[in-house]
PyMOL Python script that loads the backbone (N, CA, C, O; Angstrom):
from pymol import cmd

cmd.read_pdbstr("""\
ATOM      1  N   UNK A   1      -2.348  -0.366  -6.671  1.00  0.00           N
ATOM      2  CA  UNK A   1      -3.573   0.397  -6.612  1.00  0.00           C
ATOM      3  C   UNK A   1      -3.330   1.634  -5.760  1.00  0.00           C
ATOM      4  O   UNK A   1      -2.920   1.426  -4.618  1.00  0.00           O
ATOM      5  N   UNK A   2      -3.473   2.567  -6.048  1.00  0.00           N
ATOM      6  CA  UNK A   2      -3.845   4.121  -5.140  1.00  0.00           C
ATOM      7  C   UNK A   2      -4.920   4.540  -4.663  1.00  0.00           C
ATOM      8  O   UNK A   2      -5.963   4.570  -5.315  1.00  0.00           O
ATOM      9  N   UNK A   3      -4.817   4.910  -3.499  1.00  0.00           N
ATOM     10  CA  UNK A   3      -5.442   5.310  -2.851  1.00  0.00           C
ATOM     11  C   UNK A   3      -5.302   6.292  -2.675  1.00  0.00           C
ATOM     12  O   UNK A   3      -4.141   6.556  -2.363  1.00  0.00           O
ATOM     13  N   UNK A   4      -6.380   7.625  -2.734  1.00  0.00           N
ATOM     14  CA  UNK A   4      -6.119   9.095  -2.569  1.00  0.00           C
ATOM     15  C   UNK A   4      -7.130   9.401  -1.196  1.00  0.00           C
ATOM     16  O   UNK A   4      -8.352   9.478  -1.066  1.00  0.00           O
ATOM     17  N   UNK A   5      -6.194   9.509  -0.430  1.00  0.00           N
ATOM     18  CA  UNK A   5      -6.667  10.112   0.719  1.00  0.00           C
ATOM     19  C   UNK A   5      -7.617  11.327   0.887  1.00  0.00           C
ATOM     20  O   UNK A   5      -7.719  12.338   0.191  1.00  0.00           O
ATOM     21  N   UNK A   6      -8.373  10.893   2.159  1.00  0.00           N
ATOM     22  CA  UNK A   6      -9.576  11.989   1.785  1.00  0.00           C
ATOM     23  C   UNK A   6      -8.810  12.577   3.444  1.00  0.00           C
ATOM     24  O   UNK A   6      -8.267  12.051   4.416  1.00  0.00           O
ATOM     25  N   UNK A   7      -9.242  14.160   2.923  1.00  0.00           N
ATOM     26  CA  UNK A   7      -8.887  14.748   4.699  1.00  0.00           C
ATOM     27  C   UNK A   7     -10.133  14.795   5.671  1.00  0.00           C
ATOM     28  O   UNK A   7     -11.193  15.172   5.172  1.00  0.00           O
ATOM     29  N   UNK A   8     -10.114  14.490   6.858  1.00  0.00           N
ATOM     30  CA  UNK A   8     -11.210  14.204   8.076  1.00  0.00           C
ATOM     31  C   UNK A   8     -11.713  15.355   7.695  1.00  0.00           C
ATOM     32  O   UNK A   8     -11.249  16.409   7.261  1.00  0.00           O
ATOM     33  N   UNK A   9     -13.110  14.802   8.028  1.00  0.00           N
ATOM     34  CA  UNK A   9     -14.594  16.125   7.761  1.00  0.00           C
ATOM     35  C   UNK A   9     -14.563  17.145   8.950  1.00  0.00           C
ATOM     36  O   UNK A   9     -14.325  16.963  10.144  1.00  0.00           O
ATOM     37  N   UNK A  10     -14.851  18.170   8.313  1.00  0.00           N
ATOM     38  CA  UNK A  10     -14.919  18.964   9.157  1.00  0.00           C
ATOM     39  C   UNK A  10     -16.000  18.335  10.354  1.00  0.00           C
ATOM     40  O   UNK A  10     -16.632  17.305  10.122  1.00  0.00           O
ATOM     41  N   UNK A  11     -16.149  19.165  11.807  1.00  0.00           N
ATOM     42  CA  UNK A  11     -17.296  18.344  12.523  1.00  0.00           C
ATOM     43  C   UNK A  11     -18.344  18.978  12.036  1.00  0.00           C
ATOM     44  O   UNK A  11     -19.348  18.412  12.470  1.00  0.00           O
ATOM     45  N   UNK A  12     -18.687  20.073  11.197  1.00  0.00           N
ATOM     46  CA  UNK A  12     -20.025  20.791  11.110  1.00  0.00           C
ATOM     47  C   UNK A  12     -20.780  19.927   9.850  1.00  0.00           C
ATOM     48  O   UNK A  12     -21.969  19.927   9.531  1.00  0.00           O
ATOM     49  N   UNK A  13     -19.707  19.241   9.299  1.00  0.00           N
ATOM     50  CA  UNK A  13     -20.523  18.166   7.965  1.00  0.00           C
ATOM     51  C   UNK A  13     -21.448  17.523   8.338  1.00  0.00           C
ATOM     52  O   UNK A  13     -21.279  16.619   9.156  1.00  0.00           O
ATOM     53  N   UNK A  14     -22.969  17.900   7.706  1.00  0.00           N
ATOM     54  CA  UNK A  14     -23.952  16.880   8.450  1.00  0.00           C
ATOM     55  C   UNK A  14     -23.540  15.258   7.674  1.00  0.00           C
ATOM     56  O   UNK A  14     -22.814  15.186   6.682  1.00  0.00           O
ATOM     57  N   UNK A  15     -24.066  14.239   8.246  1.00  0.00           N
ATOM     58  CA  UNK A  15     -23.897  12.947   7.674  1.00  0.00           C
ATOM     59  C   UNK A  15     -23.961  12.314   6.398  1.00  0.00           C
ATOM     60  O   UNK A  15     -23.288  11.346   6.042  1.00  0.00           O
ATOM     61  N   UNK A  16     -25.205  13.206   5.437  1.00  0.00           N
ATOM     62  CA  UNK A  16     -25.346  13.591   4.325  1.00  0.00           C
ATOM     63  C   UNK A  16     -24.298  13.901   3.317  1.00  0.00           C
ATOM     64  O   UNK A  16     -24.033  13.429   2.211  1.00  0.00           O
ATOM     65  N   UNK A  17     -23.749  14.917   4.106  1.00  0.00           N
ATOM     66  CA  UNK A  17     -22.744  15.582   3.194  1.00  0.00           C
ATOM     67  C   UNK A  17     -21.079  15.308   3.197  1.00  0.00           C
ATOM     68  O   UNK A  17     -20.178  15.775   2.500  1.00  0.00           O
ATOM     69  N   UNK A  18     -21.088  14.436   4.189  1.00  0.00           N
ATOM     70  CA  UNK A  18     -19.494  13.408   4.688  1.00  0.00           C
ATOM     71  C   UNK A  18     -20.003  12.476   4.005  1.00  0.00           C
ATOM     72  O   UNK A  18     -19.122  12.433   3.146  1.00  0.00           O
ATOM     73  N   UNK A  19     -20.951  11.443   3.602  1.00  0.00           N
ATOM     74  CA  UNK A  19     -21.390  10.277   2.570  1.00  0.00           C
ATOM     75  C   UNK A  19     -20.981  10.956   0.785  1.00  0.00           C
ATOM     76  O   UNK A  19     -20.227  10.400  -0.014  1.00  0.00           O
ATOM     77  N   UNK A  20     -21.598  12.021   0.598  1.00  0.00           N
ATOM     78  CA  UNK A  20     -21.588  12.554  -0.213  1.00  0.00           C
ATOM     79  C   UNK A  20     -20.172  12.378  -1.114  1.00  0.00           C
ATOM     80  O   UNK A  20     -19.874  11.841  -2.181  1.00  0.00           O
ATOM     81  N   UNK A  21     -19.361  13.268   0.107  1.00  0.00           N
ATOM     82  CA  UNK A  21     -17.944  13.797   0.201  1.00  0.00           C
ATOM     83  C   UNK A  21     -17.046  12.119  -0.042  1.00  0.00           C
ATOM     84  O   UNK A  21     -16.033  12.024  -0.735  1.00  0.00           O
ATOM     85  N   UNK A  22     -17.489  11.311   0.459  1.00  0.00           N
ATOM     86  CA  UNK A  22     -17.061  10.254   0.175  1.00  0.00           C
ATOM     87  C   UNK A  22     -17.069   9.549  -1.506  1.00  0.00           C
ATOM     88  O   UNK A  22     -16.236   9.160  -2.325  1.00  0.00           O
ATOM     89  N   UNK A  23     -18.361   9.659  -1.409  1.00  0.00           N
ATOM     90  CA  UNK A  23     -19.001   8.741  -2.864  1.00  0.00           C
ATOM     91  C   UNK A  23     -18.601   9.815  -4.144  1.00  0.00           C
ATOM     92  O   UNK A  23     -18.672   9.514  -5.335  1.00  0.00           O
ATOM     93  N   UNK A  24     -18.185  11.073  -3.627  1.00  0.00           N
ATOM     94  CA  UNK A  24     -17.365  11.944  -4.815  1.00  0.00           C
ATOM     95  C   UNK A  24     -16.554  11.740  -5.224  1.00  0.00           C
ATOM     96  O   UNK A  24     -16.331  12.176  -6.354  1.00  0.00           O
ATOM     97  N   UNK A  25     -15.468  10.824  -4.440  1.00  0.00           N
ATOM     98  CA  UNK A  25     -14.543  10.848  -4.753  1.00  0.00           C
ATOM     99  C   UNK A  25     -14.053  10.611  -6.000  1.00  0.00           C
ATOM    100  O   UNK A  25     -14.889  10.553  -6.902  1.00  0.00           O
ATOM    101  N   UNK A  26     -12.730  10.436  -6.318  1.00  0.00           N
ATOM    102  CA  UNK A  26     -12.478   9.802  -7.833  1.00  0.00           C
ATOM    103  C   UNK A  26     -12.345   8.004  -7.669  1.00  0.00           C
ATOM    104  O   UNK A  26     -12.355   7.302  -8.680  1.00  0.00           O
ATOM    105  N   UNK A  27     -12.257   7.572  -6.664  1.00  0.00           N
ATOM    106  CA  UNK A  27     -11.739   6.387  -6.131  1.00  0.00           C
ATOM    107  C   UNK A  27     -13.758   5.609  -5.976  1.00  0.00           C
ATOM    108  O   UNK A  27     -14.182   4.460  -5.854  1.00  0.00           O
ATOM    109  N   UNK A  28     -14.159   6.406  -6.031  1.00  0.00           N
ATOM    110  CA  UNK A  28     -15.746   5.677  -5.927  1.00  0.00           C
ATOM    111  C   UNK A  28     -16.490   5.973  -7.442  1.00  0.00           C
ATOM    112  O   UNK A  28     -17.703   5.915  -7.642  1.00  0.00           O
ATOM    113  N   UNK A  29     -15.480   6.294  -8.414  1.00  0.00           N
ATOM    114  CA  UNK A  29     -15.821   6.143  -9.902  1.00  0.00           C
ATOM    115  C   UNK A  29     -15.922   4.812 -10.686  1.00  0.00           C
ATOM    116  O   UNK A  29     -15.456   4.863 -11.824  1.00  0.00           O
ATOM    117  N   UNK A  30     -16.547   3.398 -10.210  1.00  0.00           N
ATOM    118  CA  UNK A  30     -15.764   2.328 -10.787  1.00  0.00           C
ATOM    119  C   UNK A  30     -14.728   1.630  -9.901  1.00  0.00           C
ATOM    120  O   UNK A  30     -14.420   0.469 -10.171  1.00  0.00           O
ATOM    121  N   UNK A  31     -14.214   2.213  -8.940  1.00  0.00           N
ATOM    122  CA  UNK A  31     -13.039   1.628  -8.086  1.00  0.00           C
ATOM    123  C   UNK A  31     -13.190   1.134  -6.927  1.00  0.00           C
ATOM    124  O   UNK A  31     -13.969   0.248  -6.577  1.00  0.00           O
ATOM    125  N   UNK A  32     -12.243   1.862  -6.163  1.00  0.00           N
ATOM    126  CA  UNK A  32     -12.880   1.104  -4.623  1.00  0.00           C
ATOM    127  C   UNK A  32     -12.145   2.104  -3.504  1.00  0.00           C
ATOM    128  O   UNK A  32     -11.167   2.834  -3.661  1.00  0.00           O
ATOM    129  N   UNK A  33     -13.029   1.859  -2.227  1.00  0.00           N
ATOM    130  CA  UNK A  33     -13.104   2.748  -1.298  1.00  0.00           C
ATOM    131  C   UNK A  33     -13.020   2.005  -0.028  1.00  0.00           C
ATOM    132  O   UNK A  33     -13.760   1.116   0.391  1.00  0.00           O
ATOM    133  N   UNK A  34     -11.652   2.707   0.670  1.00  0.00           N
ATOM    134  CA  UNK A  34     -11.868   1.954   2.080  1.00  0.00           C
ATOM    135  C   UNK A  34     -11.508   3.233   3.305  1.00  0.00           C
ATOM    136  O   UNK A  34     -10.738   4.190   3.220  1.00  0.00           O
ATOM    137  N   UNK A  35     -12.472   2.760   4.516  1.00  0.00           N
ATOM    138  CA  UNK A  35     -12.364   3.240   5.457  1.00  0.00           C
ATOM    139  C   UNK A  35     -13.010   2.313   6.868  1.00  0.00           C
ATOM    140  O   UNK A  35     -13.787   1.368   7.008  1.00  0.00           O
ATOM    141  N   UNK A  36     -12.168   3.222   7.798  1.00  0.00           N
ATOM    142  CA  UNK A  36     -12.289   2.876   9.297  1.00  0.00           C
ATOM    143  C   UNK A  36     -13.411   2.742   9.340  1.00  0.00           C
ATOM    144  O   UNK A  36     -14.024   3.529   8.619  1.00  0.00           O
ATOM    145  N   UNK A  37     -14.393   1.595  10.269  1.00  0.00           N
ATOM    146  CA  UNK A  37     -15.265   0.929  10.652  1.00  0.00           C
ATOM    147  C   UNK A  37     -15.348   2.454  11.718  1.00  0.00           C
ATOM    148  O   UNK A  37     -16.149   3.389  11.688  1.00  0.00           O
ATOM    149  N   UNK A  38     -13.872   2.131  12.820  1.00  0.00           N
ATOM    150  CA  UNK A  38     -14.602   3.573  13.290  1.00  0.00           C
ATOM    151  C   UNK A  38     -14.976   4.854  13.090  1.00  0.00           C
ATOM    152  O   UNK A  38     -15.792   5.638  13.575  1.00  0.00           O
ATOM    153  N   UNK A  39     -14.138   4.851  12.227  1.00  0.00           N
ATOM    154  CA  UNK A  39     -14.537   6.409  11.616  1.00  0.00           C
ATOM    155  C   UNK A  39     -15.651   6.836  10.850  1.00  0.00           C
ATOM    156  O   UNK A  39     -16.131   7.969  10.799  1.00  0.00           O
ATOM    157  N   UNK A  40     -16.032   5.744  10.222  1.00  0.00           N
ATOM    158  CA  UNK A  40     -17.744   5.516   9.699  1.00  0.00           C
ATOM    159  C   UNK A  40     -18.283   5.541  10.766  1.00  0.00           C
ATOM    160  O   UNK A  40     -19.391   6.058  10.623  1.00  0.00           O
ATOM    161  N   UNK A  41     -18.058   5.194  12.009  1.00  0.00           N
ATOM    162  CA  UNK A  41     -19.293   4.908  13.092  1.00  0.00           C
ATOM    163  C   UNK A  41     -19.117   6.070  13.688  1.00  0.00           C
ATOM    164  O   UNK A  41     -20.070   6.462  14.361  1.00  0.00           O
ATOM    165  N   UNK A  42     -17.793   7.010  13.618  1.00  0.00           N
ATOM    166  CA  UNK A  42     -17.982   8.207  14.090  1.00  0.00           C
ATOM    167  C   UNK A  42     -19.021   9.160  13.550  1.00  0.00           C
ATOM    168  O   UNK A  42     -20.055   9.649  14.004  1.00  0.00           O
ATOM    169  N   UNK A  43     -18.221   9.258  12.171  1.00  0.00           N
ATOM    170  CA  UNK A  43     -18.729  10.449  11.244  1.00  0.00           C
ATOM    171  C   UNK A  43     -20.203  10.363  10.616  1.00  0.00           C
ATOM    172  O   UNK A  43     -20.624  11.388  10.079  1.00  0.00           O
ATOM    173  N   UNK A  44     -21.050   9.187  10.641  1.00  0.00           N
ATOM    174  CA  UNK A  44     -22.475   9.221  10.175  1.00  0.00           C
ATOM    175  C   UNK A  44     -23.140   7.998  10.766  1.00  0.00           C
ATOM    176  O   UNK A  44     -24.367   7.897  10.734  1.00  0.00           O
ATOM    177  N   UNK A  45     -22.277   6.947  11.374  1.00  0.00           N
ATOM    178  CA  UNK A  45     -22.810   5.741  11.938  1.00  0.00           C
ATOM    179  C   UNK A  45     -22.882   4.665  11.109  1.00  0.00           C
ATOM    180  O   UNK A  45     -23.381   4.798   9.991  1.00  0.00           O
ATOM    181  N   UNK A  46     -22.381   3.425  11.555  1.00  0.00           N
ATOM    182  CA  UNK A  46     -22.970   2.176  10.448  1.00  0.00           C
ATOM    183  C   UNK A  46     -23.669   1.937   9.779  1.00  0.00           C
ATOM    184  O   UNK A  46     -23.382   1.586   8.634  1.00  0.00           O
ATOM    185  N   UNK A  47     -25.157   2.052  10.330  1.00  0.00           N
ATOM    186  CA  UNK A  47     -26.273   1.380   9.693  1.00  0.00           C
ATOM    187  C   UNK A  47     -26.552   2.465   8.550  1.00  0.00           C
ATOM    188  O   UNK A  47     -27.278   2.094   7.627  1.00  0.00           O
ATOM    189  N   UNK A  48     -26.168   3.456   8.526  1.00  0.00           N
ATOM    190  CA  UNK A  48     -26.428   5.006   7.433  1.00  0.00           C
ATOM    191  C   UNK A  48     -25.639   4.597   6.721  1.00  0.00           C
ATOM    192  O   UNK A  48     -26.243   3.995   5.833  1.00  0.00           O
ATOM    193  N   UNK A  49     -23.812   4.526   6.443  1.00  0.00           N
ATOM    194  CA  UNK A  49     -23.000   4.460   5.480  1.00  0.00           C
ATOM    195  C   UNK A  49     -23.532   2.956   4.940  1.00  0.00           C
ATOM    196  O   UNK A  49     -23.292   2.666   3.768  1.00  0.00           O
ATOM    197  N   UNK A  50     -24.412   1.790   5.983  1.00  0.00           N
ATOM    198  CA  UNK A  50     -24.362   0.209   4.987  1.00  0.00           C
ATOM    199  C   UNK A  50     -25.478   1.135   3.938  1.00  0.00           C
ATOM    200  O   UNK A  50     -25.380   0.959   2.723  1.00  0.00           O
ATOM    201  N   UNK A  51     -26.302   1.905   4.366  1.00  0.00           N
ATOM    202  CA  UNK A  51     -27.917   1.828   3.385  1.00  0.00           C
ATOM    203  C   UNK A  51     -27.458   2.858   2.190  1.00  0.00           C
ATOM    204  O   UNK A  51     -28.005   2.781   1.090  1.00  0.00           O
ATOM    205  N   UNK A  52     -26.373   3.878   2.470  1.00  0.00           N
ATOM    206  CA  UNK A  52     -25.805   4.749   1.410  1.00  0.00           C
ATOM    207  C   UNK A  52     -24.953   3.486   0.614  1.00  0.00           C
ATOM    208  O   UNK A  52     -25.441   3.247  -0.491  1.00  0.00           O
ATOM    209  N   UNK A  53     -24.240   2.973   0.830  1.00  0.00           N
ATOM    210  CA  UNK A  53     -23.416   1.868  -0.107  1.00  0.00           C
ATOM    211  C   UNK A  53     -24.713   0.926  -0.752  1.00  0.00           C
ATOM    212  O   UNK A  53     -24.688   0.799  -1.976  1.00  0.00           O
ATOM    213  N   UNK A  54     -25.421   0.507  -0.285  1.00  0.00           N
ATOM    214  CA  UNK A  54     -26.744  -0.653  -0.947  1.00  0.00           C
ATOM    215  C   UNK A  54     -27.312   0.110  -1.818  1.00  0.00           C
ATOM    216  O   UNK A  54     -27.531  -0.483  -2.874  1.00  0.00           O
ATOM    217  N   UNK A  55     -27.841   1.860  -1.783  1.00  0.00           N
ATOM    218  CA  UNK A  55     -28.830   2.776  -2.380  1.00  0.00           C
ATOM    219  C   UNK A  55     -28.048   2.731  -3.516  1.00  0.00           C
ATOM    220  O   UNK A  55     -28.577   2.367  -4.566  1.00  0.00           O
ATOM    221  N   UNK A  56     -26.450   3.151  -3.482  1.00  0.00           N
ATOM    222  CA  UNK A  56     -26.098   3.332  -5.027  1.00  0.00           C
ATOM    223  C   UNK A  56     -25.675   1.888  -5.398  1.00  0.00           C
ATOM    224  O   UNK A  56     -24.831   1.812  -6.290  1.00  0.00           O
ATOM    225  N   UNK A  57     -26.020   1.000  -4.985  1.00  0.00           N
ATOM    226  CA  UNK A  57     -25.925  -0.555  -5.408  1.00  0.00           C
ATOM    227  C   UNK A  57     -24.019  -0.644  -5.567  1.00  0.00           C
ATOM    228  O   UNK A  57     -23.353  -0.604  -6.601  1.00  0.00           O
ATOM    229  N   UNK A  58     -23.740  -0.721  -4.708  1.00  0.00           N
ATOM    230  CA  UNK A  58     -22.270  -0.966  -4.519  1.00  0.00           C
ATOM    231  C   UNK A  58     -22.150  -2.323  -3.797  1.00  0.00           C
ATOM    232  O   UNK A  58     -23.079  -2.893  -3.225  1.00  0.00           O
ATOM    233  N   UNK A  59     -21.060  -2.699  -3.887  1.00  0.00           N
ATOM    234  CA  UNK A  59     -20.768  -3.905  -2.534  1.00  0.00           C
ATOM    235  C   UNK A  59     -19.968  -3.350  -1.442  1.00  0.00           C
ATOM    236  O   UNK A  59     -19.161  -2.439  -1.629  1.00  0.00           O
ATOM    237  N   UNK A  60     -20.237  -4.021  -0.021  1.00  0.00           N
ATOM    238  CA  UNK A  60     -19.789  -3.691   0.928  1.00  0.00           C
ATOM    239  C   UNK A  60     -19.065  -4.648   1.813  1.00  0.00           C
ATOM    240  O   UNK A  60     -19.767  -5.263   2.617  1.00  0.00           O
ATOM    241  N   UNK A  61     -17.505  -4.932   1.803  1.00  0.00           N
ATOM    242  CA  UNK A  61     -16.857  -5.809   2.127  1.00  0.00           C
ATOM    243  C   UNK A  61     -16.195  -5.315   3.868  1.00  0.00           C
ATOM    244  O   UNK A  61     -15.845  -4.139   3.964  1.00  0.00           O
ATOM    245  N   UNK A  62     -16.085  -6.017   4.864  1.00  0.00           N
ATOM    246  CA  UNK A  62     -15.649  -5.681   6.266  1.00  0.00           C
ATOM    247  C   UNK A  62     -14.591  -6.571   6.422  1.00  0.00           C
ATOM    248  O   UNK A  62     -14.785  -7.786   6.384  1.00  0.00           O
ATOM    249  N   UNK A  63     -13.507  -6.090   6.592  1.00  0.00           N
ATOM    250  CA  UNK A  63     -12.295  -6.757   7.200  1.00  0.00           C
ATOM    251  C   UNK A  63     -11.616  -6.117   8.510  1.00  0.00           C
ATOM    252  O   UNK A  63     -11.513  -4.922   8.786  1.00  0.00           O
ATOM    253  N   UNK A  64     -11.176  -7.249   9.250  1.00  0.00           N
ATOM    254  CA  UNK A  64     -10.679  -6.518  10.936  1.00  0.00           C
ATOM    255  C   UNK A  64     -11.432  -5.046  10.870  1.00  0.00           C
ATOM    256  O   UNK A  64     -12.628  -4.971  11.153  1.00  0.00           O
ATOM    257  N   UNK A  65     -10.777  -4.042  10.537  1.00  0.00           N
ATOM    258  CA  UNK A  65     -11.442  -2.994  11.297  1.00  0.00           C
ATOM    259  C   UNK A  65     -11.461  -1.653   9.732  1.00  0.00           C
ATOM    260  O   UNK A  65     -11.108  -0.477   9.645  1.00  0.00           O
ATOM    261  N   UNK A  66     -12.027  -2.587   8.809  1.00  0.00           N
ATOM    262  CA  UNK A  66     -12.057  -1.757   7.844  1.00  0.00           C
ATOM    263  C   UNK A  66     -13.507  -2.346   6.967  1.00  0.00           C
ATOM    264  O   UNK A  66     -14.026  -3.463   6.954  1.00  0.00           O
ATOM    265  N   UNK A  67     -13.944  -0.816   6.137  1.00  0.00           N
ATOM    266  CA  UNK A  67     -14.864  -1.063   5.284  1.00  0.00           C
ATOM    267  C   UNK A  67     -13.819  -1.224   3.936  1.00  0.00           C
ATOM    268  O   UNK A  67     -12.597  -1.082   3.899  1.00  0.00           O
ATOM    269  N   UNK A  68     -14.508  -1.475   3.154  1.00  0.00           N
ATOM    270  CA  UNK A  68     -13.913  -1.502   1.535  1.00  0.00           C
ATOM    271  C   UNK A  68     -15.099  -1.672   0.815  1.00  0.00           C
ATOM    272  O   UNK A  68     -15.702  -2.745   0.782  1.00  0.00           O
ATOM    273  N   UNK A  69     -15.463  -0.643   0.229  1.00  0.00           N
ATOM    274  CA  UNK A  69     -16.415  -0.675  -0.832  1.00  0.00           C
ATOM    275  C   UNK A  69     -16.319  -0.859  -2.539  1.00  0.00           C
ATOM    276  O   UNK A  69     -16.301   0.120  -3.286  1.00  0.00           O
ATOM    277  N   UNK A  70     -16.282  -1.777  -2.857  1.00  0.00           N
ATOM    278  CA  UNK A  70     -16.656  -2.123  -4.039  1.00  0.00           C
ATOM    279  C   UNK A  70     -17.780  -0.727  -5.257  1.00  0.00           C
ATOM    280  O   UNK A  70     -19.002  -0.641  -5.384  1.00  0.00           O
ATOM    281  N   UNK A  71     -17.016  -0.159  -5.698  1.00  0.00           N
ATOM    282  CA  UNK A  71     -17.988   1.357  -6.399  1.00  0.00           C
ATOM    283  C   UNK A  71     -18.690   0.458  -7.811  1.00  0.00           C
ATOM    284  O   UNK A  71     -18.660   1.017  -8.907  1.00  0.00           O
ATOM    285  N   UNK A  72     -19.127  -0.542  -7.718  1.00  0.00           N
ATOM    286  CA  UNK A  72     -19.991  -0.970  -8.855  1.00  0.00           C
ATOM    287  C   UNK A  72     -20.905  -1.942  -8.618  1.00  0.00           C
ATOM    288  O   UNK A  72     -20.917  -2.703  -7.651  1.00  0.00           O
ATOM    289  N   UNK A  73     -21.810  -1.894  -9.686  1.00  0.00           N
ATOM    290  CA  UNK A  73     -23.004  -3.145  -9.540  1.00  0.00           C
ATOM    291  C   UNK A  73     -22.862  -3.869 -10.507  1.00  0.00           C
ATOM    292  O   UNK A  73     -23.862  -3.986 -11.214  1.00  0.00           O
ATOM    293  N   UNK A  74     -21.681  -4.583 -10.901  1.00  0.00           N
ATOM    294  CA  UNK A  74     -21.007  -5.970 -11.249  1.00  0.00           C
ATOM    295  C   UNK A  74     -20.689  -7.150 -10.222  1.00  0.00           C
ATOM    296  O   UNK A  74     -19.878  -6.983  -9.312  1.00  0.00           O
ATOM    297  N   UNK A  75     -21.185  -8.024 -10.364  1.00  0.00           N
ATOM    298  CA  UNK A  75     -20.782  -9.214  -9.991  1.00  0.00           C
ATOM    299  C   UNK A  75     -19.760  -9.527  -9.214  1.00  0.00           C
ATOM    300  O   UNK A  75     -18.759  -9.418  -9.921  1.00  0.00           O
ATOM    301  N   UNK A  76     -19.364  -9.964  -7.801  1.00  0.00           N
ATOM    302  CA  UNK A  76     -18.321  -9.799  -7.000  1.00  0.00           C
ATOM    303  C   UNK A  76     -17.931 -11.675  -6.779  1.00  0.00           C
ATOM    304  O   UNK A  76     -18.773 -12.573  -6.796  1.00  0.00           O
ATOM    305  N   UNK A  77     -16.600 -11.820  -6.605  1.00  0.00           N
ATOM    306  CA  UNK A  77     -16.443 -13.238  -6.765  1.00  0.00           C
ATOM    307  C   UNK A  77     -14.941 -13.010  -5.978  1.00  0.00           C
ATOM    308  O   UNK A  77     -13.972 -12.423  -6.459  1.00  0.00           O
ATOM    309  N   UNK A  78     -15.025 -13.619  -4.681  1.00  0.00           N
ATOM    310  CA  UNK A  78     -14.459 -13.855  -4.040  1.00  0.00           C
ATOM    311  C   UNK A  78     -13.249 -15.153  -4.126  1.00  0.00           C
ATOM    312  O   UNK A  78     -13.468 -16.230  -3.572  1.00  0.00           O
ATOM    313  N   UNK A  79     -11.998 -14.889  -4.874  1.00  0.00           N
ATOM    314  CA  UNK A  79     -11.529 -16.095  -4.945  1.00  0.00           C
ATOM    315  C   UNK A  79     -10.756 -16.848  -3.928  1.00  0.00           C
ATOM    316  O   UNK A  79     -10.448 -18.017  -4.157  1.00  0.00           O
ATOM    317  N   UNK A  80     -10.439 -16.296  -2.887  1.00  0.00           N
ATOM    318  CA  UNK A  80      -9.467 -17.160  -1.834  1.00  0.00           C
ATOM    319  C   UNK A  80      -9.429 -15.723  -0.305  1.00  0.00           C
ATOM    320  O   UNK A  80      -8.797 -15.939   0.729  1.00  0.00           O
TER     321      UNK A  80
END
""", "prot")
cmd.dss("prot")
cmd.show_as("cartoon", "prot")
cmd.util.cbc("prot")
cmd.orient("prot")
């Protein structure tokens, strides 16, 4: 799987537009998206990036110190 790196937001990006910049990607077409717990809590804060991932009905998976977002509203099944 690939992952295409996104480059750090500028600091003048309001929170809006770093979510945005995210969910543009090509990797949030159907696919999947991961980032730093901290760097979400830097760049717009937790509780904003969980309610942007729920609004476009995505899943939102947390491991050690990472998000991973699931880019669809299909059925998620955790096998092991």
């Amino acid at each position: 799987m690939q992952h295409s790196p996104i480059p750090p937001s500028p600091v003048s990006r309001s929170p809006e537009a770093w979510i945005d910049f995210v969910f543009s990607a090509q990797a949030a077409r159907g696919g999947v998206v991961r980032r730093s717990i901290a760097w979400v809590e830097r760049e717009v804060g937790r509780d904003r990036f969980i309610a942007a991932v729920r609004a476009r009905g995505f899943h939102l998976v947390a491991s050690r110190n990472q998000f991973i977002v699931i880019c669809n509203s299909d059925p998620v099944q955790m096998l092991f």
